[in-house]
N, C-alpha and C positions, 0 to 999 in steps of 0.2 A: 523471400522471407527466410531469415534463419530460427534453425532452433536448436541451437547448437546443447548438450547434455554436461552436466557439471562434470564437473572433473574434480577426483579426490586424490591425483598425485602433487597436486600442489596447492599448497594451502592460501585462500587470497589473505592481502591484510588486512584489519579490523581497524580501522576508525577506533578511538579510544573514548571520544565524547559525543555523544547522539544528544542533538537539538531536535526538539519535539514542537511545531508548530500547531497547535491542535491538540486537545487533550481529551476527546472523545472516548467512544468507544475502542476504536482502533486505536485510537494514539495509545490507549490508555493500556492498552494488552502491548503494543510494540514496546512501549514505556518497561511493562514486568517483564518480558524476554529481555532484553539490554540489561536492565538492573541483574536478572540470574548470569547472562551473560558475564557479569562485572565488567559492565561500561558506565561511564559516569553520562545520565542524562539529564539534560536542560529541560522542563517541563513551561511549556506556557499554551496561553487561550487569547481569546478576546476580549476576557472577563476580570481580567487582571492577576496578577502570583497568589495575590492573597487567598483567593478562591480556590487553589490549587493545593491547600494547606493540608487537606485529608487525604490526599493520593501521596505527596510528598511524603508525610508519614507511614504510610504502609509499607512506599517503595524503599526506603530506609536510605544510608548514609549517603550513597551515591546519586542521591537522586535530590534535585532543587530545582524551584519554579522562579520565573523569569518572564520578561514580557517577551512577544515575539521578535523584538529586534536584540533584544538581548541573548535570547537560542539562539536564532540565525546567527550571531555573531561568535556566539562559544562554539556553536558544534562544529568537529570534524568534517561529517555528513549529519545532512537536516532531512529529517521528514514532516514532509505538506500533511497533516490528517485533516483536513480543511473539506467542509462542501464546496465542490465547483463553484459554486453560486460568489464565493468569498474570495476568488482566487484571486482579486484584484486587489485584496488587504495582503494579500502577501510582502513581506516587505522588500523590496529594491536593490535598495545599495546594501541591503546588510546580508542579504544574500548573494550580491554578485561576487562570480567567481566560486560560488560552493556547487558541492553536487546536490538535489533537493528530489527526497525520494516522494511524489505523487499520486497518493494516495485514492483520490476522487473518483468517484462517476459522475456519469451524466443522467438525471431524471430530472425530466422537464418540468413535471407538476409542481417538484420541488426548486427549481433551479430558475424557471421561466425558461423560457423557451431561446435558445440561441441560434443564428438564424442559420451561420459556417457549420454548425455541427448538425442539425436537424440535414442540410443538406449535405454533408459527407464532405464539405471542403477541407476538414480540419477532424482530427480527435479530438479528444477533451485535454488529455496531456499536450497536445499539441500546442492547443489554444494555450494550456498555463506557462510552456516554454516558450511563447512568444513575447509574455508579458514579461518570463523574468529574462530576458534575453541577453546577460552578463551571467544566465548561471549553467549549469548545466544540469538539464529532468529527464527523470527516470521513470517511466511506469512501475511502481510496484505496489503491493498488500492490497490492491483492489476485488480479487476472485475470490474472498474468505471472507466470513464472518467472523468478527472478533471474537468470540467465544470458543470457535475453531482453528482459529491464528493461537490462540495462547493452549489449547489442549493439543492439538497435533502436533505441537512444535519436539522433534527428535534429536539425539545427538549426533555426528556425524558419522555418516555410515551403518544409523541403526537399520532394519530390517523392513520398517517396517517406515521412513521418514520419507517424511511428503515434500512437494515443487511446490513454487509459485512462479508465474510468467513476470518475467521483465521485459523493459522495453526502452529503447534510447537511441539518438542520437552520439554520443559519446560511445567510444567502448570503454575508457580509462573511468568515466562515473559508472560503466555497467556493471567492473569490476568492481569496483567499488560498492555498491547494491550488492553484488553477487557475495561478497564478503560479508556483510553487514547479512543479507540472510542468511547465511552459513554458520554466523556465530549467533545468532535468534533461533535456529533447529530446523531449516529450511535449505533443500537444494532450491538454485535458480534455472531457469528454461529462457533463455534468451530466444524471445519470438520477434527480434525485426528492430524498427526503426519506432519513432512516435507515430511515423504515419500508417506503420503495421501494427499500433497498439491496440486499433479497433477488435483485434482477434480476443481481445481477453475482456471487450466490457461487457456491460448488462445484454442478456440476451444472448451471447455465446455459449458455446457446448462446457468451456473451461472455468466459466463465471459461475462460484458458488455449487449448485448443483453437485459435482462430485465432491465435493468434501461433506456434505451431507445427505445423499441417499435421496429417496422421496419423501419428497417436504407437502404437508397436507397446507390446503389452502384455508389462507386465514389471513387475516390483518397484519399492518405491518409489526404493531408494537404486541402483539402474538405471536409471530414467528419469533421476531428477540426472545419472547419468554422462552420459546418453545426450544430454541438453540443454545437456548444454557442446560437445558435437558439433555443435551443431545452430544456423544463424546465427541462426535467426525468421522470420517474415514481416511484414511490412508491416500492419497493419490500420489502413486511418482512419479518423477521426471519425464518415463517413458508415456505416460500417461497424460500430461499435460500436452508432452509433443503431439501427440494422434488428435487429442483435442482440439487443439489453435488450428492443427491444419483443413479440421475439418468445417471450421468456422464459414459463414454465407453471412459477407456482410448486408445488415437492414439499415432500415432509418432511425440514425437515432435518438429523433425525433419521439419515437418508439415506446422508447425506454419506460419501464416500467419497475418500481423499488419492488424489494424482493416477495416475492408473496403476496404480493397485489395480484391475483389473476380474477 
């Protein structure tokens, strides 16, 4: 496995148009870093542009909603904010050939149960790189919570700026990620391949967990309350690294959404 530590003597390039597959929570925070960033981003759902009409607004001039073959088609680099569950709506041709950063976990309750991943034949990123298999996927934004993705996010080199793991196949898409969180307030921790991605999902030492401290137990749509409460913490690079490595893959099968215990 690698995990190689960012590097700030040279700056990666920035993708100038982020296509947003998914308009959730996460999409929705990735969406307001790219806009402060001044990137111009494609917003889209499942629900149609029109639905998309009060984020579009907030996010101001730079920002317009779109179906998802129409992101896929604008953006530079596209990010998946999609449930696994969905990953087969992803669209096709209009993503091949892109890099498509992947966003999902795996919980079963929610997802149904999958038979390659419950038995460890496959990650979850795995499985979604197989399907788009003209594009090239990335592990990323999965170990934070949206609310902590948009408050931790730092400028480069602050004192105090936090990692996120990536993971790929690709190294020319990892740069690519790796530049795209640099200009969002984020070093990247290149932890492996897709098939070394299992280190960063649910139920890893690196997932969630350190970027917020001890989380009291409680429902799922209580924690959300509770992590908008909550600023984050800091975790760096060095930080992330110790983490992944000290990861014991389970079943993940397993998986449980956050704050279900």
């Amino acid at each position: 496995m690698s995990c190689e530590q960012p590097t700030h003597e040279r700056r990666r390039t920035v993708h100038r148009t982020l296509g947003l597959i998914g308009s959730g929570m996460i999409g929705s925070a990735v969406a307001r870093l790219a806009v402060a960033a001044g990137l111009d981003v494609v917003l889209s759902n499942s629900r149609g542009p029109e639905t998309l009409a009060d984020l579009v607004a907030e996010l101001g001039g730079t920002a317009r909603a779109a179906t998802p073959e129409e992101a896929a088609r604008a953006g530079d680099l596209i990010v998946a904010a999609v449930p696994l569950a969905a990953y087969r709506q992803l669209p096709l041709e209009a993503l091949a050939g892109k890099t498509v950063l992947d966003t999902a976990n795996y919980y079963p309750e929610r997802d149904g149960h999958l038979p390659e991943l419950d038995a460890g034949e496959l990650t979850s990123t795995a499985l979604v790189q197989r399907h788009l298999a003209e594009s090239r996927v990335v592990k990323a934004f999965n170990t934070i919570t949206p609310h902590q993705l948009f408050s931790l996010a730092r400028p480069a080199d602050a004192p105090d700026r936090s990692a996120l793991p990536i993971a790929g196949d690709d190294a020319e898409a990892k740069a690519a990620a790796t530049g795209l969180l640099d200009a969002l307030g984020y070093d990247a921790v290149d932890i492996g391949t897709l098939a070394d991605s299992w280190r960063s999902e649910p139920n890893t030492p690196a997932y969630i967990a350190p970027y917020l401290g001890e989380v009291p137990a409680m429902n799922v749509e209580d924690f959300l309350r509770w992590t908008l409460r909550t600023p984050g913490i800091a975790v760096p690079a060095a930080r992330i690294g110790e983490l992944v490595q000290t990861a014991v893959r389970q079943r993940a099968g397993d998986a449980r959404l956050p704050s279900e215990d």
